[in-house]
C-alpha positions as a Python dict, from the first residue, in 0.01 Angstrom:
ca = {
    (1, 'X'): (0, 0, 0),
    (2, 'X'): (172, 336, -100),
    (3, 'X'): (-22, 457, 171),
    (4, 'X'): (-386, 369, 289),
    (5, 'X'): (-734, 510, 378),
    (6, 'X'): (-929, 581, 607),
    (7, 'X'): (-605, 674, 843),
    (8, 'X'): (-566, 1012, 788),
    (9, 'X'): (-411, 1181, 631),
    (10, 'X'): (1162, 2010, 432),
    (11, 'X'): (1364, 2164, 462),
    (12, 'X'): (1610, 2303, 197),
    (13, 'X'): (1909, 2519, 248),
    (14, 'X'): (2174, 2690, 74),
    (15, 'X'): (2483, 2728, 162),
    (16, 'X'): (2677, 3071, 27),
    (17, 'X'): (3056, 3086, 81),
    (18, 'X'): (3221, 3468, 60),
    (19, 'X'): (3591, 3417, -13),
    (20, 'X'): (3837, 3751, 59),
    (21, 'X'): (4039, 3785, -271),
    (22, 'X'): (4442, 3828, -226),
    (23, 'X'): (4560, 4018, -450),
    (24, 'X'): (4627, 4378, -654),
    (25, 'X'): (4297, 4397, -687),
    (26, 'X'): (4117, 4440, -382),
    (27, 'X'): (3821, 4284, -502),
    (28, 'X'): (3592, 4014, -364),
    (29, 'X'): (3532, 3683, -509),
    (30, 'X'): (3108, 3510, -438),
    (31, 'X'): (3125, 3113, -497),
    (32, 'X'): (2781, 2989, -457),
    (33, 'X'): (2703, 2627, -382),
    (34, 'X'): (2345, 2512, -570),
    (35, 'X'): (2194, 2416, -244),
    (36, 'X'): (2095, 2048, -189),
    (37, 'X'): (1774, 1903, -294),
    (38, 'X'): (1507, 1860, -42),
    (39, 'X'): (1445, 1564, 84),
    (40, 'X'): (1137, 1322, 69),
    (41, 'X'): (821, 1421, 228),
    (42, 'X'): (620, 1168, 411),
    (43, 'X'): (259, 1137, 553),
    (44, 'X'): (175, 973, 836),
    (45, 'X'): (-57, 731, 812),
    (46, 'X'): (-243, 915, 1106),
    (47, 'X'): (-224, 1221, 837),
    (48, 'X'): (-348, 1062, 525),
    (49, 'X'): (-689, 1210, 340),
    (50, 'X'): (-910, 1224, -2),
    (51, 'X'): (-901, 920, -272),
    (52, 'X'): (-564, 713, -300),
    (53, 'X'): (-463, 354, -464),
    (54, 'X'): (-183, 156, -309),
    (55, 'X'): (-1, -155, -394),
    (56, 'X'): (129, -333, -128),
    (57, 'X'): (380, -616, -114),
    (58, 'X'): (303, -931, 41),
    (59, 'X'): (230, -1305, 1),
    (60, 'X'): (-88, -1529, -102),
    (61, 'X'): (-230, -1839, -27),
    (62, 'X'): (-456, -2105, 2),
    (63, 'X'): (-608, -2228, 298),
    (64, 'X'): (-833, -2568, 427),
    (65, 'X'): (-865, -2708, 738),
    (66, 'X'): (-613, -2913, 643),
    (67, 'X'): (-358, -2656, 661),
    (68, 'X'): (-213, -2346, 409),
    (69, 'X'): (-88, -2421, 49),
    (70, 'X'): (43, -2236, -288),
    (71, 'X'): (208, -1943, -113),
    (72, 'X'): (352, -1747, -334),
    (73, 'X'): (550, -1390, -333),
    (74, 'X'): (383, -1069, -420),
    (75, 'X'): (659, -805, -451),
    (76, 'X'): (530, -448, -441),
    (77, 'X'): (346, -333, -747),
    (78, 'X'): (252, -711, -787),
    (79, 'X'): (33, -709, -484),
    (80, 'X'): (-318, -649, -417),
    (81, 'X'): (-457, -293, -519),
    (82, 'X'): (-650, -115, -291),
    (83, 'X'): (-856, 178, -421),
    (84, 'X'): (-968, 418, -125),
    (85, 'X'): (-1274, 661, -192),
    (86, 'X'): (-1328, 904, 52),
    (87, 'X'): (-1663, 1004, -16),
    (88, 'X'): (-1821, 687, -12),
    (89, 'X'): (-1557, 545, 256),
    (90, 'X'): (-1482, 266, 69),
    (91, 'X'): (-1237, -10, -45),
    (92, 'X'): (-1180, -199, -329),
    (93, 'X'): (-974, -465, -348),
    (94, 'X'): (-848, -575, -693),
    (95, 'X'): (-618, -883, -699),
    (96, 'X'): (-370, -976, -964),
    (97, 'X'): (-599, -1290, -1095),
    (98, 'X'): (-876, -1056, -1126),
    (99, 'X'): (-1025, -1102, -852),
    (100, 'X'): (-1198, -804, -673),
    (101, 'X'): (-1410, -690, -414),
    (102, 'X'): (-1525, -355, -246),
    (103, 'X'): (-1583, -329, 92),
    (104, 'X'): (-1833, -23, 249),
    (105, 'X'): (-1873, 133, 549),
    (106, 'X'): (-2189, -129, 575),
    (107, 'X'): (-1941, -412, 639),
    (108, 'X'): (-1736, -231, 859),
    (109, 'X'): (-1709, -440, 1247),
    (110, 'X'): (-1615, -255, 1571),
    (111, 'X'): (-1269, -209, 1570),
    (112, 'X'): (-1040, -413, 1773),
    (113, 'X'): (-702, -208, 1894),
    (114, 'X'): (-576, -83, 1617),
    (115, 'X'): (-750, -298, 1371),
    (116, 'X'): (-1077, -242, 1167),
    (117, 'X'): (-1218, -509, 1002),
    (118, 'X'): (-1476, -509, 703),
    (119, 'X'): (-1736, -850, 639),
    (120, 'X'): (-1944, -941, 401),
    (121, 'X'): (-2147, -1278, 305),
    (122, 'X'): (-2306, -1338, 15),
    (123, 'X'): (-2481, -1660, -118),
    (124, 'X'): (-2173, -1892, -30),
    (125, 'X'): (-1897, -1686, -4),
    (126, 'X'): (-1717, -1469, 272),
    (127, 'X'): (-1488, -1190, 217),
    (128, 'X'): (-1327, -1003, 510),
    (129, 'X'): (-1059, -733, 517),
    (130, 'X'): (-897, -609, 782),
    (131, 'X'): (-608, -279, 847),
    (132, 'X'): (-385, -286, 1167),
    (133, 'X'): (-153, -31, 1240),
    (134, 'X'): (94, -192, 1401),
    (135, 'X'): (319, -140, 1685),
    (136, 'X'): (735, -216, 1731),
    (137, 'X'): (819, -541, 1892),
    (138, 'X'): (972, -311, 2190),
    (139, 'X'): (583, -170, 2173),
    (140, 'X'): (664, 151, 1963),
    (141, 'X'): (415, 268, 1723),
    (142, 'X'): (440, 299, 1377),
    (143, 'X'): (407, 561, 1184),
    (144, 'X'): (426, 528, 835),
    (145, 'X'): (332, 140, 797),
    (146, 'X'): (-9, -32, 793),
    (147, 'X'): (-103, -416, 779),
    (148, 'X'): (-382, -543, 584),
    (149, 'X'): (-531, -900, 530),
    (150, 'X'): (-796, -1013, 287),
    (151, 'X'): (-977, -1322, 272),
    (152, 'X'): (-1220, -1448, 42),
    (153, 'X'): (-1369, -1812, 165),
    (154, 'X'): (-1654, -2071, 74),
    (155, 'X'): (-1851, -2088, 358),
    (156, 'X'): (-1956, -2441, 277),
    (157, 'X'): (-1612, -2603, 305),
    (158, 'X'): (-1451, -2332, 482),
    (159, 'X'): (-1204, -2338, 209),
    (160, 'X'): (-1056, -1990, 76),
    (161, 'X'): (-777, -1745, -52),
    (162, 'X'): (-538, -1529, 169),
    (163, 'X'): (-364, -1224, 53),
    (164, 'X'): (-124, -1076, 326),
    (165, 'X'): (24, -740, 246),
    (166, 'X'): (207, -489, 386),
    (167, 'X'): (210, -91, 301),
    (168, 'X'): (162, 290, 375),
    (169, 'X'): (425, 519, 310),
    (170, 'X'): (679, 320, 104),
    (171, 'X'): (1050, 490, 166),
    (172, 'X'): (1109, 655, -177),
    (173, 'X'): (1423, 509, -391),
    (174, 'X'): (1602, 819, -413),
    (175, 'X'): (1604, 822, -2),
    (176, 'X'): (1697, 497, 19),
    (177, 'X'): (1991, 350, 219),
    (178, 'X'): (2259, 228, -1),
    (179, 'X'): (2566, 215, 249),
    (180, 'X'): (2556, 47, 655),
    (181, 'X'): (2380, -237, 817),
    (182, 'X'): (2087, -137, 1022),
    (183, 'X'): (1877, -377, 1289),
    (184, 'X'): (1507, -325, 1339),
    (185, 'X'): (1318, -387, 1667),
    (186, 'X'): (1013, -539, 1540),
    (187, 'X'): (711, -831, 1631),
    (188, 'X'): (497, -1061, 1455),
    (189, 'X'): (181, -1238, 1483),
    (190, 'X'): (-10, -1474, 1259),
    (191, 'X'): (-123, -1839, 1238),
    (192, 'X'): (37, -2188, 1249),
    (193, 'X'): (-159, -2499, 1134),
    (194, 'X'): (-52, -2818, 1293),
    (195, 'X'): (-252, -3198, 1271),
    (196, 'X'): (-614, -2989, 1146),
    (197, 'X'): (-547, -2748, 1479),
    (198, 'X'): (-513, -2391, 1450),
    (199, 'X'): (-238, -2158, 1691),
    (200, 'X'): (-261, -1849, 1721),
    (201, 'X'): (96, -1653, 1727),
    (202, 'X'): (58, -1326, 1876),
    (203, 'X'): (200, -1263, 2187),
    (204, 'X'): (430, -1563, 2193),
    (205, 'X'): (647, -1555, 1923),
    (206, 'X'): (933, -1317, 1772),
    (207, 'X'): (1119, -1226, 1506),
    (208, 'X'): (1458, -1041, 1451),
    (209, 'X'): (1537, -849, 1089),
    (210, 'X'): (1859, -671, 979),
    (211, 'X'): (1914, -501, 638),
    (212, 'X'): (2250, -461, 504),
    (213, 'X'): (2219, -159, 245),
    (214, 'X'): (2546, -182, 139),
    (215, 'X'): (2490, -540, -23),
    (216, 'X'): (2135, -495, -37),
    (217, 'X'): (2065, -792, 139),
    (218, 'X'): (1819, -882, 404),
    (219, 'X'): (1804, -1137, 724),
    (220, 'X'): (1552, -1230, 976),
    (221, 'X'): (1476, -1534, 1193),
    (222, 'X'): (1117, -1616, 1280),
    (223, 'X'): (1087, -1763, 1617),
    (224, 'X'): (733, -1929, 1666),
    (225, 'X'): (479, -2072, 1933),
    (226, 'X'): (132, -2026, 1993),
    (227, 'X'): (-186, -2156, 2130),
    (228, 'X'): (-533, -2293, 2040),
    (229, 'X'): (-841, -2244, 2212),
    (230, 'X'): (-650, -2127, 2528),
    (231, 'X'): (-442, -2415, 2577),
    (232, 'X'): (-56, -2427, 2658),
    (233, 'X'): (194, -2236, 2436),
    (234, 'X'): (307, -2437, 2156),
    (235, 'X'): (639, -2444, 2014),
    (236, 'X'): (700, -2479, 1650),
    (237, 'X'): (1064, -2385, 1578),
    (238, 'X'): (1302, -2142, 1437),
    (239, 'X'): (1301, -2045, 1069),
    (240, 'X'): (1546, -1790, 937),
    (241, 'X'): (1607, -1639, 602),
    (242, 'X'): (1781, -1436, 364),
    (243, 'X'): (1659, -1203, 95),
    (244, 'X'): (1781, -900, -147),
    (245, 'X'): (1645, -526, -121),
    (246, 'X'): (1542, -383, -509),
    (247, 'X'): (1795, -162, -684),
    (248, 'X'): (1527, 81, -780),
    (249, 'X'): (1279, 88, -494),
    (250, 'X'): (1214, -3, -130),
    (251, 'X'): (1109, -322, -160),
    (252, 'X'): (1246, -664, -69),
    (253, 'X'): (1199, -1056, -45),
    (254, 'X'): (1338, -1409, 14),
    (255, 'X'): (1291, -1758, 121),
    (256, 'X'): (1299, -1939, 466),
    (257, 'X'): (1399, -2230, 618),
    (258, 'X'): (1371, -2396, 962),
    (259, 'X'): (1208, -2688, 1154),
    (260, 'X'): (1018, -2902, 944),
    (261, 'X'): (913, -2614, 679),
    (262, 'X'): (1066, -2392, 466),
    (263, 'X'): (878, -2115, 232),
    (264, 'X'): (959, -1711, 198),
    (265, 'X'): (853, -1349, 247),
    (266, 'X'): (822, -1020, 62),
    (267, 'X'): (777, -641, 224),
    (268, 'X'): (925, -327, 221),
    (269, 'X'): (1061, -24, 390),
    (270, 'X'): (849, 244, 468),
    (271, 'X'): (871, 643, 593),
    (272, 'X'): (1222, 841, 585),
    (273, 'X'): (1578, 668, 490),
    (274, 'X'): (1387, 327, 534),
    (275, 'X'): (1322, 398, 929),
    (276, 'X'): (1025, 154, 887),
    (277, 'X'): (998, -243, 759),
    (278, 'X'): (708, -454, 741),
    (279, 'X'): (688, -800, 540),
    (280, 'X'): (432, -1084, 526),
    (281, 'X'): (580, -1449, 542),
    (282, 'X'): (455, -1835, 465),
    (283, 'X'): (549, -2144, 609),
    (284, 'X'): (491, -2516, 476),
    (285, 'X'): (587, -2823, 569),
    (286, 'X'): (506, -3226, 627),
    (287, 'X'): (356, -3138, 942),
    (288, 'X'): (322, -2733, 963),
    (289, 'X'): (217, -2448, 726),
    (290, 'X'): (133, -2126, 876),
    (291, 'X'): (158, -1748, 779),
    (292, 'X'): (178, -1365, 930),
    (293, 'X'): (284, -1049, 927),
    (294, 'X'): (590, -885, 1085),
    (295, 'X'): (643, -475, 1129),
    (296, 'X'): (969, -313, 1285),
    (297, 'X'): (1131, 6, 1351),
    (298, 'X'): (1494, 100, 1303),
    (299, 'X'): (1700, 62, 1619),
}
């Protein structure tokens, strides 16, 4: 999401030198310096207002009771599009097989925290949609970054499509890092499907990302447990990964492996010099699959 709905929403200086001239003729010499170019401006997603489409990176797959399959990649401008309108206060959600939905103010649920969710149900099938502005794993909110999730099911068989995708104020490429190594304090939260049971990952698991600009690479570990239906905490592992950041924008993905699965992520930085990441991931394996979303800030 470039940036999203419903959330609303430089300096420059020149520098003048005056050199003294040595010499017969008394005179004085003005060098002028162009001054620099401003940089980026940003909105807060707090700040955002009127119409807007984003395109959000992320990942999408299918899910069963039996657990989540086909994940596959969606690398910014290859995600979901979301089309805001502010005077009807809607959504609509246009995939990249076509698919598409709009959600209205009609649909909309009481938010929970920071997340507002949209429903609808009609004849057989269920889509939902939800936005979370997220906080830091140390607990730090976000500014420029927003989480989204859209589901479209058969609410026969339970059976559906996921889209994760992660968005808001993508960090522009001209302000991009290219040089240093920074670490990002960030969380995650999502789902892990194990024997036909579902666990629920927030609050109990972690994740770690660093970004090296200077080799525009990428590296996080996802460390997981959850529970179902208030039972114990469940351990499922440690998966870790490597990715590569784009050459001309903000974006980034990569694969991951760990115990008993392996599978990948795609996100993005977001808000000034890349002060912001966020990425959706997906997990399969023999006796696991599972998928989330994971939002930092830089340390």
């Amino acid at each position: 999401m470039d940036q999203t709905g419903r959330m609303r929403g430089v300096t420059t200086c020149g520098i003048v030198f005056f050199v003294s001239a040595c010499g017969g003729s008394g005179g004085t010499l003005v060098s002028t310096i162009p001054p620099p170019p401003a940089p980026p401006s940003y909105t807060r997603i707090a700040d955002m207002t009127g119409d807007r489409t984003f395109q959000p990176a992320g990942v999408q797959y299918d899910s069963s009771a039996a657990g989540l399959t086909s994940g596959t990649a969606q690398n910014f401008g290859n995600g979901v599009a979301i089309a805001y309108t502010a005077a009807t206060d809607s959504y609509r959600l246009t995939a990249q097989d076509g698919a598409t939905f709009t959600f209205t103010p009609a649909m909309a649920k009481p938010p929970s925290g920071a997340t507002q969710t949209w429903v609808n149900e009609t004849g057989t099938q269920r889509n939902q949609f939800s936005l979370t502005v997220p906080i830091s794993g140390s607990g730090v909110p976000l500014s420029y970054t927003v989480l989204g999730s859209w589901g479209r099911f058969d609410t026969t068989t339970t059976n559906g499509t996921i889209r994760l995708s992660v968005g808001g104020a993508p960090t522009y490429a001209a302000d991009m890092p290219r040089t240093g190594v920074a670490i990002y304090s960030a969380g995650t939260g999502g789902a892990i499907v194990s024997a036909g049971q579902s666990y629920t990952l927030q609050g109990n698991s972690s994740v770690s990302f660093t970004a090296n600009f200077g080799a525009s690479t990428v590296s996080t570990t996802l460390t997981l447990a959850g529970t179902s239906g208030g039972g114990p905490v469940t351990s499922f592992g440690t998966f870790s990964g490597t990715g590569t950041i784009s050459s001309t924008g903000s974006g980034f993905s990569g694969t991951l492996g760990g115990t008993g699965a392996t599978g990948l992520f795609s996100g993005g930085f977001f808000g000034p010099h890349a002060l912001e990441m966020a990425m959706a991931w997906y997990l399969n394996g023999a006796t696991i699959s599972g998928a989330g979303l994971a939002a930092g800030i830089k340390q």
